[in-house]
Backbone atoms as SQL, in Angstrom:
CREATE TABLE atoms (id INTEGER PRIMARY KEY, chain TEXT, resi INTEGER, resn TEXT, atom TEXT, x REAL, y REAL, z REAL);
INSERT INTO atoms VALUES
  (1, 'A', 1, 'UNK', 'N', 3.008, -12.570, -0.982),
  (2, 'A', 1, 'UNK', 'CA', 3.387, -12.430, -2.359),
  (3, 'A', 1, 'UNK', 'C', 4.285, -11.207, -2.502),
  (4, 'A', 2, 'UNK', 'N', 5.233, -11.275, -3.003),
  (5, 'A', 2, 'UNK', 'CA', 6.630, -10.169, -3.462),
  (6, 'A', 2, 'UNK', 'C', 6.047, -10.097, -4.899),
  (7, 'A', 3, 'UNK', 'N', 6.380, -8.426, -4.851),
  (8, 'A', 3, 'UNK', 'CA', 6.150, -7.919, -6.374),
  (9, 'A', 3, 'UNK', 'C', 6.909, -9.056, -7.782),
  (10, 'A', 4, 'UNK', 'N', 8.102, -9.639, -7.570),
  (11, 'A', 4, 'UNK', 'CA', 8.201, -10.445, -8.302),
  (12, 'A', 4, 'UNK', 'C', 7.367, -11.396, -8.512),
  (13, 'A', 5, 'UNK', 'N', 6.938, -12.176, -7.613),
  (14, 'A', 5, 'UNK', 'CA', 5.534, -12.888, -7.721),
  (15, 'A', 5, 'UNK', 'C', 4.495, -12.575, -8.791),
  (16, 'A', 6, 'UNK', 'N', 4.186, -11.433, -8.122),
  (17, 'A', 6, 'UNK', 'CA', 3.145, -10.678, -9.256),
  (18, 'A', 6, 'UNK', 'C', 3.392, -10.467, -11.007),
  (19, 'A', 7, 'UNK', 'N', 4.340, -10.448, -10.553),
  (20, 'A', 7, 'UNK', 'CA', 5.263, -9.856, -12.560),
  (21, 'A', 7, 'UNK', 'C', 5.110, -11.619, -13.044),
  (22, 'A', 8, 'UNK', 'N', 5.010, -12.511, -12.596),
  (23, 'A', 8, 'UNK', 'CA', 5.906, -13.776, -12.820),
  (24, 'A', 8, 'UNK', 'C', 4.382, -13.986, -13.415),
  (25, 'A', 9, 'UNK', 'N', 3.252, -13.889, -11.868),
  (26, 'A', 9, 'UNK', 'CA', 1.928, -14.785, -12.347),
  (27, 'A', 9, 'UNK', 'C', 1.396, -13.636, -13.560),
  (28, 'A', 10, 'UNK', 'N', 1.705, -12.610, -13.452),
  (29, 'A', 10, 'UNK', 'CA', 1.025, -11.913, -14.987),
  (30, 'A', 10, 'UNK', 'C', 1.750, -12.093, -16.069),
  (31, 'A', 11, 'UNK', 'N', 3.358, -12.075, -16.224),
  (32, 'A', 11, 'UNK', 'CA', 3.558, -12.798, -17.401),
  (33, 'A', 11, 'UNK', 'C', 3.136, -14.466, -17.485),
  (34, 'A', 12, 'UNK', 'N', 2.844, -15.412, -16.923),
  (35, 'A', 12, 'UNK', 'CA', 2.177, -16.326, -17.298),
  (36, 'A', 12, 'UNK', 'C', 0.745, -16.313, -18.032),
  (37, 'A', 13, 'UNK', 'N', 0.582, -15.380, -17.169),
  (38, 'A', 13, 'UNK', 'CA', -0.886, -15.536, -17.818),
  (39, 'A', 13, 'UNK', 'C', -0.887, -14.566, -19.225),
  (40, 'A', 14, 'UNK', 'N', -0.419, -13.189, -19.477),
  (41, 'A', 14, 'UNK', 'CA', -0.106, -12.674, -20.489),
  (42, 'A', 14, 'UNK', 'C', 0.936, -13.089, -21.442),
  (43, 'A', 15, 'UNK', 'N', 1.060, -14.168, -21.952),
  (44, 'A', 15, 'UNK', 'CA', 2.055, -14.205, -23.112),
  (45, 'A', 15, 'UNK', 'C', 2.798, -13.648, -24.316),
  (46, 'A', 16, 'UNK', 'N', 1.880, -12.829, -24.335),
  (47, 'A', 16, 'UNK', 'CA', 2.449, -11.874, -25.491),
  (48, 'A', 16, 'UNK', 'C', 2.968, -10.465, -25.034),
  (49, 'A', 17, 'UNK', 'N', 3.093, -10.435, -23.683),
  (50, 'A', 17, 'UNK', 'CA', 3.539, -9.157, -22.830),
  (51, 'A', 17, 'UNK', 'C', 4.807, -9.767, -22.085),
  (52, 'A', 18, 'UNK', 'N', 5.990, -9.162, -22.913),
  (53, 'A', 18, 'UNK', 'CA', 7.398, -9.317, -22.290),
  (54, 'A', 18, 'UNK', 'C', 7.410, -9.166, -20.787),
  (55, 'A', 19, 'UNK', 'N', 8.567, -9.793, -20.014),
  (56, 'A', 19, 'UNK', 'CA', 8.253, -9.586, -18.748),
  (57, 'A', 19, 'UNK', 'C', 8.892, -7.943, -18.154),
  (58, 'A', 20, 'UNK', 'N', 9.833, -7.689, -18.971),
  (59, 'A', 20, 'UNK', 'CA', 10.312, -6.388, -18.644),
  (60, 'A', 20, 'UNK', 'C', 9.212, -5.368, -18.785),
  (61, 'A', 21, 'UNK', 'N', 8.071, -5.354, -19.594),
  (62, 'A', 21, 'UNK', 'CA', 7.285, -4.613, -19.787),
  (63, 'A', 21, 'UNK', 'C', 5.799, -5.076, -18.515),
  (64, 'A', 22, 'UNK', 'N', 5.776, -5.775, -18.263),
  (65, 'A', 22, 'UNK', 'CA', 5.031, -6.122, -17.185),
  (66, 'A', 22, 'UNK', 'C', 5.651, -5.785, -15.646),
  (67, 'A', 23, 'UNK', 'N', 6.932, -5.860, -15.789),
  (68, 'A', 23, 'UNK', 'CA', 7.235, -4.867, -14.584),
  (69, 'A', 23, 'UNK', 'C', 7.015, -3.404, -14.849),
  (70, 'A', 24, 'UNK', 'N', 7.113, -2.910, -15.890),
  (71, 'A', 24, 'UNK', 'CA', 7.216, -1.299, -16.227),
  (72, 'A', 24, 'UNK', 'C', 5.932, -1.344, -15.346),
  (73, 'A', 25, 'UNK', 'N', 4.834, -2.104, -16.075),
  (74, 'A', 25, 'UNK', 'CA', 3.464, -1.667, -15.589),
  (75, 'A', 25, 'UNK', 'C', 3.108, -1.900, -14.423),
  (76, 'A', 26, 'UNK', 'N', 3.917, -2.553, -13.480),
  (77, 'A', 26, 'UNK', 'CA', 3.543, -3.019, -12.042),
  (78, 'A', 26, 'UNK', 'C', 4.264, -1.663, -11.476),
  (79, 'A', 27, 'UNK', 'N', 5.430, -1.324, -11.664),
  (80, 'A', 27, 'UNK', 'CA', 6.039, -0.209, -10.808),
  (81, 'A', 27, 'UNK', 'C', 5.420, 0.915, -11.637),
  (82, 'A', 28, 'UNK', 'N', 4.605, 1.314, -12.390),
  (83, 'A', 28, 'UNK', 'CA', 4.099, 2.068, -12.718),
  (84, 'A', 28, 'UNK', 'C', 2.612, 2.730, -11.978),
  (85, 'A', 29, 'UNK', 'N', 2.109, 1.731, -11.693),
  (86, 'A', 29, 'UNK', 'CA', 0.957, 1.566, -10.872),
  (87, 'A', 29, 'UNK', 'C', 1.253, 1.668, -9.623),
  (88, 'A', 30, 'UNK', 'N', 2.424, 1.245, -8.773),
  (89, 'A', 30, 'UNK', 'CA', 2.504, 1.656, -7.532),
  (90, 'A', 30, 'UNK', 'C', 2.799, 2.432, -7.615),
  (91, 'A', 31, 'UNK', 'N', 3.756, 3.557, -8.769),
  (92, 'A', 31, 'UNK', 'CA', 4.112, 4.832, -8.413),
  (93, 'A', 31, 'UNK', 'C', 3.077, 5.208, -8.109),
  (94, 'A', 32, 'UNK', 'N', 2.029, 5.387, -8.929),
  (95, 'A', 32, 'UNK', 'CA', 1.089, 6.381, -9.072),
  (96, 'A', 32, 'UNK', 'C', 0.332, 6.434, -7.778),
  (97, 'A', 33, 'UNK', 'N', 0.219, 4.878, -7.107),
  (98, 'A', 33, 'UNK', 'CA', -0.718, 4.635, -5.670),
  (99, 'A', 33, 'UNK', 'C', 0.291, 5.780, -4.855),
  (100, 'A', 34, 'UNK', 'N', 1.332, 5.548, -4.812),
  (101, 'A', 34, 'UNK', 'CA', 2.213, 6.414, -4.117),
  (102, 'A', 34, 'UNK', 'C', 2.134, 7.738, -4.240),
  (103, 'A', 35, 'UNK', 'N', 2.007, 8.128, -5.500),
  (104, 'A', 35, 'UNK', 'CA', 2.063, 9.874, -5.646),
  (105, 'A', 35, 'UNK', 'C', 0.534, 10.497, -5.389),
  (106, 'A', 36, 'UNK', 'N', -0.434, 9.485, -5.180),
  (107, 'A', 36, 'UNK', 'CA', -1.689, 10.158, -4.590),
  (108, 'A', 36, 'UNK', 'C', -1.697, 10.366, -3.588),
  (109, 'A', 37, 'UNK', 'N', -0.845, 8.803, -2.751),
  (110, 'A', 37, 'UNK', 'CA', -0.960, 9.422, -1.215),
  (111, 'A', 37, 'UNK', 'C', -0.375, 10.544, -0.829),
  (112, 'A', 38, 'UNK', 'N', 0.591, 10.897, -1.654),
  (113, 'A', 38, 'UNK', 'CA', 1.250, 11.869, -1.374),
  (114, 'A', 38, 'UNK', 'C', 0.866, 13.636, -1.517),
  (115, 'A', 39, 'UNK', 'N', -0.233, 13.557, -2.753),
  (116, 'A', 39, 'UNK', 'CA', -0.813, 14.505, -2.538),
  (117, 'A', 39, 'UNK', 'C', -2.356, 14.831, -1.797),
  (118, 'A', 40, 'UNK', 'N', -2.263, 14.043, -0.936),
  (119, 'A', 40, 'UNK', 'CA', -3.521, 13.555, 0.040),
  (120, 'A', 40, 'UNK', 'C', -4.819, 13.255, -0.573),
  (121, 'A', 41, 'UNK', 'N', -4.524, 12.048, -1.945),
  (122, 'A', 41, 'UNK', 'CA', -5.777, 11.760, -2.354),
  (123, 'A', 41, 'UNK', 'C', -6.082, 10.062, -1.834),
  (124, 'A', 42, 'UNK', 'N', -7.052, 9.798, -2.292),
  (125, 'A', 42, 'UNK', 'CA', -7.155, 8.445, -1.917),
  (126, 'A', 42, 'UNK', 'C', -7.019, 7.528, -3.219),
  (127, 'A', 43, 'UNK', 'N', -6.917, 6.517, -2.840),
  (128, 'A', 43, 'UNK', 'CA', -6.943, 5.516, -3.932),
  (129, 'A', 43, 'UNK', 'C', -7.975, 4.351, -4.043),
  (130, 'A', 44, 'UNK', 'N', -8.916, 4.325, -4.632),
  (131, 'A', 44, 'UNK', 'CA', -9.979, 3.494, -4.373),
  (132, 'A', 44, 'UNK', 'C', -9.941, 2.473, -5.419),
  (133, 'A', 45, 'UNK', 'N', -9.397, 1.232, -5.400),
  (134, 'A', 45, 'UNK', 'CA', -9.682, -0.350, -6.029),
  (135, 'A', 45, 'UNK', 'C', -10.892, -0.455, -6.247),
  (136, 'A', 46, 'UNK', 'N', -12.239, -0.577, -6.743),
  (137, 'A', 46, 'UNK', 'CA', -13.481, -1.438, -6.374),
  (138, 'A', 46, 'UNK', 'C', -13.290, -2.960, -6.703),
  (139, 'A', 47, 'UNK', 'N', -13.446, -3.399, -5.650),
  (140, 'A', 47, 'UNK', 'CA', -13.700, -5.212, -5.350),
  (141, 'A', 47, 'UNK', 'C', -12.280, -5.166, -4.316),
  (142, 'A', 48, 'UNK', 'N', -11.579, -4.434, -4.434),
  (143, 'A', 48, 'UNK', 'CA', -10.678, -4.574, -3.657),
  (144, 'A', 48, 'UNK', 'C', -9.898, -3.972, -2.148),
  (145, 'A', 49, 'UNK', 'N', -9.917, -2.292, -2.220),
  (146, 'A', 49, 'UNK', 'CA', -9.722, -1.482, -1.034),
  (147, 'A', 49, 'UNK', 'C', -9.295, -0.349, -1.606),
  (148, 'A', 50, 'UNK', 'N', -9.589, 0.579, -0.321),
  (149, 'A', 50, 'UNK', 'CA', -8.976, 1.542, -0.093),
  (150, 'A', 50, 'UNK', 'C', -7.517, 1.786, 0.174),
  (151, 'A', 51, 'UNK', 'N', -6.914, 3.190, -0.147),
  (152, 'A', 51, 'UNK', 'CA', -5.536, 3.257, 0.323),
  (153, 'A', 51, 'UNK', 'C', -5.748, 4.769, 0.711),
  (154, 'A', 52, 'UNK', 'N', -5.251, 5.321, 1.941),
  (155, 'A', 52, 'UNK', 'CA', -5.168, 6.710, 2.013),
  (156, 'A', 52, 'UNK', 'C', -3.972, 6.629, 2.628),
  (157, 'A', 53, 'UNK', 'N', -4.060, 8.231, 3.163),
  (158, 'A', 53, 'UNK', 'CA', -2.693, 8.751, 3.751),
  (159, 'A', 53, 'UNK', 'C', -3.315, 9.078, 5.052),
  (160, 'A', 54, 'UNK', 'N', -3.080, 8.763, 6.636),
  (161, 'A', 54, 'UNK', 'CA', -3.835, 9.203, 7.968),
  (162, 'A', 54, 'UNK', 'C', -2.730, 10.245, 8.611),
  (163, 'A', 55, 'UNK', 'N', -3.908, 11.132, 8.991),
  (164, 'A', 55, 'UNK', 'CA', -2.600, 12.180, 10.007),
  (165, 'A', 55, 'UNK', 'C', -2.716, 11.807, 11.288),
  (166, 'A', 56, 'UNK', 'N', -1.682, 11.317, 11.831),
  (167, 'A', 56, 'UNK', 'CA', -1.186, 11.400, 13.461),
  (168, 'A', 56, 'UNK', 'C', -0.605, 12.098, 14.201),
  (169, 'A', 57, 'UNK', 'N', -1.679, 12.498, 15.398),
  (170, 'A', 57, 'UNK', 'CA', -0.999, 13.972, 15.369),
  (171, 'A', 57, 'UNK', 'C', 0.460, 13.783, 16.128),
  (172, 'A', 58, 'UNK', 'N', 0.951, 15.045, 16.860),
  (173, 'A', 58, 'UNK', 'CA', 1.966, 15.065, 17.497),
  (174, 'A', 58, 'UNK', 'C', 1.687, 14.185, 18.832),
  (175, 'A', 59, 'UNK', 'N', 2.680, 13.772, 19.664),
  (176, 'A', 59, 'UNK', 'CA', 2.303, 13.028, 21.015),
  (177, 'A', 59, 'UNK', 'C', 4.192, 13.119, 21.272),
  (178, 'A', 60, 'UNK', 'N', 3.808, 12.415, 22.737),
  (179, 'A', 60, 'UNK', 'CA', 5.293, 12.604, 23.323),
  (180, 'A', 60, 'UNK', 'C', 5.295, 10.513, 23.474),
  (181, 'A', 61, 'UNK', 'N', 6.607, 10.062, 23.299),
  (182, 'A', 61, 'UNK', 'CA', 7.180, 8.769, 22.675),
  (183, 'A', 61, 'UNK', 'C', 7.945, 8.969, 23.877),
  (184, 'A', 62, 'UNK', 'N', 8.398, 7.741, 23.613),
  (185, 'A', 62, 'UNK', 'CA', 9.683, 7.305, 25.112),
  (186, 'A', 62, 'UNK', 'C', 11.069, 6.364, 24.000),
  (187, 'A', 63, 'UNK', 'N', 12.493, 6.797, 24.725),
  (188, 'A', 63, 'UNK', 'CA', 13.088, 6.335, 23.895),
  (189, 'A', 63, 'UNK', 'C', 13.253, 4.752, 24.490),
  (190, 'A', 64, 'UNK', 'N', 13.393, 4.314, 23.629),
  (191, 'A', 64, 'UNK', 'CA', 13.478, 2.640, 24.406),
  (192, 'A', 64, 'UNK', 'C', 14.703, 2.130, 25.120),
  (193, 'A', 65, 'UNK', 'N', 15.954, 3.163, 24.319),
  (194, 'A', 65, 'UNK', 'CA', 17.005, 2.536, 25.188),
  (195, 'A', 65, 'UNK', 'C', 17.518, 3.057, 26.524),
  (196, 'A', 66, 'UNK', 'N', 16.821, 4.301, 26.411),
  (197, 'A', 66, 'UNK', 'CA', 17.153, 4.664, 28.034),
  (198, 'A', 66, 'UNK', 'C', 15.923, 5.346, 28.618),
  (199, 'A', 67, 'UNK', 'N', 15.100, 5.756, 28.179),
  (200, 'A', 67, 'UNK', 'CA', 13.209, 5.621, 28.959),
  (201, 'A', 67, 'UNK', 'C', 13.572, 7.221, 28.937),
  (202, 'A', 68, 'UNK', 'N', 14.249, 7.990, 28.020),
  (203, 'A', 68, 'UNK', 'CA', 14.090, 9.301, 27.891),
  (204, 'A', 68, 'UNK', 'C', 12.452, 9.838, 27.680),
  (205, 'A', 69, 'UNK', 'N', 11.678, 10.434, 27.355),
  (206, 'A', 69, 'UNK', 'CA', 10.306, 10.765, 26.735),
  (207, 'A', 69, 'UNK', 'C', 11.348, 12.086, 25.591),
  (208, 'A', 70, 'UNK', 'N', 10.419, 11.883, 24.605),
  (209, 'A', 70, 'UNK', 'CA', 10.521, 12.689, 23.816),
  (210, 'A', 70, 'UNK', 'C', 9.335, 12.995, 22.585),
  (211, 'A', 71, 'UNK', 'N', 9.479, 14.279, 22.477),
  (212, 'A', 71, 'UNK', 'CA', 8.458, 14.899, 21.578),
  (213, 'A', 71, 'UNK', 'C', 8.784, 14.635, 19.853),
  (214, 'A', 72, 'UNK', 'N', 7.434, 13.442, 19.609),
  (215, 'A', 72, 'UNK', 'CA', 7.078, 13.251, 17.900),
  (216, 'A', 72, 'UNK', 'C', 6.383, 14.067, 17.374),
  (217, 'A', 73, 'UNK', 'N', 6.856, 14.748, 16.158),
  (218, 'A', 73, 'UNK', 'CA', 6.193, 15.649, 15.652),
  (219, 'A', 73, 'UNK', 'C', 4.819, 14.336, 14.894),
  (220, 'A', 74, 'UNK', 'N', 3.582, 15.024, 14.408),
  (221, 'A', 74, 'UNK', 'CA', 2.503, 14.781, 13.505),
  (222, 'A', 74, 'UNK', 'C', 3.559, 14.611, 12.517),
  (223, 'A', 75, 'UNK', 'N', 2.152, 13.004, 11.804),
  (224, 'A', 75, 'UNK', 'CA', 2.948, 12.411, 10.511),
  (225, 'A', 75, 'UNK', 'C', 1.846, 11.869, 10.185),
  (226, 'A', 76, 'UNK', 'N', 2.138, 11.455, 8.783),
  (227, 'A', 76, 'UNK', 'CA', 1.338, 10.634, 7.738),
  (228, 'A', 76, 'UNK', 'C', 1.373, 9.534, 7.697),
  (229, 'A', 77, 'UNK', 'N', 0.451, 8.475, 8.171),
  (230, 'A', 77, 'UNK', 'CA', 0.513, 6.697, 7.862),
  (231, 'A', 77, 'UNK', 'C', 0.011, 6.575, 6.589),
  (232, 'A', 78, 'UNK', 'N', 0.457, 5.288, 6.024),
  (233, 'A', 78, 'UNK', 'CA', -0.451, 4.564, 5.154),
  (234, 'A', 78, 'UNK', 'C', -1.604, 4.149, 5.636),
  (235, 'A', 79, 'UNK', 'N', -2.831, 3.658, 4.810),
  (236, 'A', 79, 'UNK', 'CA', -3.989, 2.845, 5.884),
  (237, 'A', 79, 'UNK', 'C', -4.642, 2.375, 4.711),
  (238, 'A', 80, 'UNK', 'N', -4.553, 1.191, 5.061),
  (239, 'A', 80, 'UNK', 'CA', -5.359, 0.567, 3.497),
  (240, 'A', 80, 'UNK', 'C', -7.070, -0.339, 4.464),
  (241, 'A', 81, 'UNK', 'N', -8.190, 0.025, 3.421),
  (242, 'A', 81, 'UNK', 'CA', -8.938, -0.735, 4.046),
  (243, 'A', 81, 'UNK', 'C', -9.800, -1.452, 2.946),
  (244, 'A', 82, 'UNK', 'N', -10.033, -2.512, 3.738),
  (245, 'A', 82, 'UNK', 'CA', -10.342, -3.471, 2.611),
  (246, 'A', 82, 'UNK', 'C', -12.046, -3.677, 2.393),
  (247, 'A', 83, 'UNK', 'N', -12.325, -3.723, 1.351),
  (248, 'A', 83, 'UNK', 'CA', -13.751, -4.101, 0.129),
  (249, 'A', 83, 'UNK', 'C', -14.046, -5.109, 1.086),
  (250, 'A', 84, 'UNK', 'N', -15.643, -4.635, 0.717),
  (251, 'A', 84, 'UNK', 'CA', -16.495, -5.918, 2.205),
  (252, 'A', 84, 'UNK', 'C', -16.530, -6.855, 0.893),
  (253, 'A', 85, 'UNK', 'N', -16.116, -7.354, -0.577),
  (254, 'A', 85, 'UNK', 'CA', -16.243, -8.400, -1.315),
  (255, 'A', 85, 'UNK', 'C', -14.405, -9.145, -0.703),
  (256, 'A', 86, 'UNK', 'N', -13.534, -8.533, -1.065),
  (257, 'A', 86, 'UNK', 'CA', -12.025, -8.741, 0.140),
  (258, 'A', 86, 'UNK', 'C', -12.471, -9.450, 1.011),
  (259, 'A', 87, 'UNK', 'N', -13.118, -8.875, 1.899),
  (260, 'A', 87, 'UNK', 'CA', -13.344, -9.378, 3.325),
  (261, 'A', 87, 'UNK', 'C', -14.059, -10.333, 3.410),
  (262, 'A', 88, 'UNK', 'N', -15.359, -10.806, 2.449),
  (263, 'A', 88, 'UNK', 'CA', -15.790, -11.813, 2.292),
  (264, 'A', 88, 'UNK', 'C', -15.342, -12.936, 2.118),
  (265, 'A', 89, 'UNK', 'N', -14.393, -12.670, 0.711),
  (266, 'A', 89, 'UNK', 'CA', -13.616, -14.002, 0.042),
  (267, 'A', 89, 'UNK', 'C', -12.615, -14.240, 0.962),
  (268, 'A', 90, 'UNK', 'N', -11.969, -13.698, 1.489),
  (269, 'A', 90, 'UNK', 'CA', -10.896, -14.198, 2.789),
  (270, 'A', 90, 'UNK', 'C', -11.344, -15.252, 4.200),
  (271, 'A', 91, 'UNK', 'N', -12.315, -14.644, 4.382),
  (272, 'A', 91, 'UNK', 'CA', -13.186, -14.918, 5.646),
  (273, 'A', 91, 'UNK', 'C', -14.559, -16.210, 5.069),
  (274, 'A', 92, 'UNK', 'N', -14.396, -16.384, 3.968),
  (275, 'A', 92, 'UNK', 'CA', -15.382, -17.315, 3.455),
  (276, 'A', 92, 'UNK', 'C', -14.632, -19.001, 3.584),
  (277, 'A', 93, 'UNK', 'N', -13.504, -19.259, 3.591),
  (278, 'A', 93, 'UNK', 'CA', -12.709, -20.225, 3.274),
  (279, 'A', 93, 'UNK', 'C', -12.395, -21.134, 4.606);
């Protein structure tokens, strides 16, 4: 599903909510998922998942096109984990 998707099935189902304003509120909500990870909070859905930010540390990488090794600094992943009710309804079907 593409965020348009999402805007499309909530203005269907919301009728009296323009669709321009149903995107406001969809990119509004990911900002915000976004600006937590960013200040290293988590984001907790209930019925649905987790979202954090993971630190990885530094390690040494290889370049692929010529098998150089080289040093990656530590970085931040996304990591979303999913509601054992998620994991149910997926795995139930």
């Amino acid at each position: 599903m593409r965020r348009s998707d999402l805007v499309t099935i909530l203005a269907e189902s919301n009728p009296l909510l323009t669709r321009g304003f149903i995107e406001q509120i969809v990119e509004v909500v990911f900002e915000e998922i976004i600006a937590a990870m960013e200040r290293g909070d988590r984001v907790e859905l209930r019925g649905f998942g987790v979202f954090s930010a993971r630190k990885r540390g530094a390690r040494l990488g290889m370049n692929p096109r010529t098998g150089e090794t080289v040093q990656l600094n530590e970085r931040y992943r996304p990591f979303f984990r999913a509601s054992k009710k998620l994991l149910n309804r997926i795995n139930s079907s």
